[in-house]
N, C-alpha and C positions, 0 to 999 in steps of 0.2 A: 395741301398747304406746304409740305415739306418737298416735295417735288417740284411746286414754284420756285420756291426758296435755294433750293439744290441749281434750279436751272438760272436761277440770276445770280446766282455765285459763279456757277462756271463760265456765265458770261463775261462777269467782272474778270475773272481771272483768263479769259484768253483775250479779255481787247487791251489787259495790262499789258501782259507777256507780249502781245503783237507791237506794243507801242516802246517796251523797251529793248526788241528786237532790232524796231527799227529805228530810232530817236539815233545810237551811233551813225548811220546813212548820214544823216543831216549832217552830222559833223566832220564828217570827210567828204563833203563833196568839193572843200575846198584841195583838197589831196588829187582829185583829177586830174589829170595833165591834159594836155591841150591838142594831141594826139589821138585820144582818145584810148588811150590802153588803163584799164582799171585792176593791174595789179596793186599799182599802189594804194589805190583805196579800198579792194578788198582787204587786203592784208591791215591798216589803220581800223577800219571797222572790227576785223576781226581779235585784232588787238584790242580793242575798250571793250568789246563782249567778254574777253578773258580773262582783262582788269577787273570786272562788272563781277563776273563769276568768283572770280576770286577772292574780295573780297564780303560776298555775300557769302559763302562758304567759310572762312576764314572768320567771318563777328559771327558769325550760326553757330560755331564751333566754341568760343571764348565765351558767349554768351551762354553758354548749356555749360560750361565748366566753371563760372562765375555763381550762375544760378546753384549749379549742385554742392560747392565749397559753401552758400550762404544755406542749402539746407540743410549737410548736414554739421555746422557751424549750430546754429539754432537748436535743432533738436539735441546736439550735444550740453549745450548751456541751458537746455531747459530739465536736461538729466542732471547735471551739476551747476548750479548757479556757482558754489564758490570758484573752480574753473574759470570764469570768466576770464579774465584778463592774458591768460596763453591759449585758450581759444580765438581769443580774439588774432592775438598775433598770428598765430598759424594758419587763419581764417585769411587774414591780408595777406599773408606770403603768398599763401597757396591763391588768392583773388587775381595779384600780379604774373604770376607765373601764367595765370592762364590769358591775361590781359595781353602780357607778348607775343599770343598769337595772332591776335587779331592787329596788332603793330608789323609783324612779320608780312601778313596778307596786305596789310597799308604799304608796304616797302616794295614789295613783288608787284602790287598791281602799279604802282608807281613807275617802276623800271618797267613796263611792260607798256604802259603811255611813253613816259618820255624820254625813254635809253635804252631801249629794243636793241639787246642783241641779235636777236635773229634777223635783221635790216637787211645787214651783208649776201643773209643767203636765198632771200628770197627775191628780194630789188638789188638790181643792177645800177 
């Protein structure tokens, strides 16, 4: 049983990854030029893979620092109830602090779609 189970997981999990490997493809195939040279749509594809990554890396990250501020938040106010109220604050500070990372990865993958610096040095 755990072996089926193992083996239609990993299927799930490689005809994802296969499909959001390729799902970019489709969206730059209007990037082609009429020539027929596919730098430019290599480099577009490759770009929203790195946008893709980045921000799934980037809320992975915010999201595990959120979680851990709300644990140990919790266990602190369950050690001190009368605390409350400047745990609570230092709970939200520390929530936002970690929330601007995943704003930062929104900003980077953003410039990385639609104000690629590196345009210049790769297309002509």
């Amino acid at each position: 049983m755990l072996k089926k189970s193992v083996k239609w997981a990993l299927t799930l999990l490689t005809s994802m990854v296969a499909l959001l490997v390729s799902s970019p493809i489709v969206f730059a195939v209007e990037a082609i030029p009429e020539d027929g040279s596919y730098g430019k749509a290599i480099f577009a594809v490759g770009a929203m893979i790195a946008a893709g990554f980045c921000m799934g890396v980037g809320t992975l990250g915010a999201g595990s620092g959120i979680g851990n501020a709300a644990n140990g938040a919790c266990g602190a106010v369950g050690r001190n109830p009368g605390a409350q109220g400047k745990i609570m604050m230092t709970m939200l500070i520390g929530m936002a602090m970690a929330e601007s990372i995943a704003i930062y990865a929104l900003v980077v993958s953003l410039v990385l779609l639609f104000a690629n610096p590196f345009v210049h040095y790769f297309l002509h």
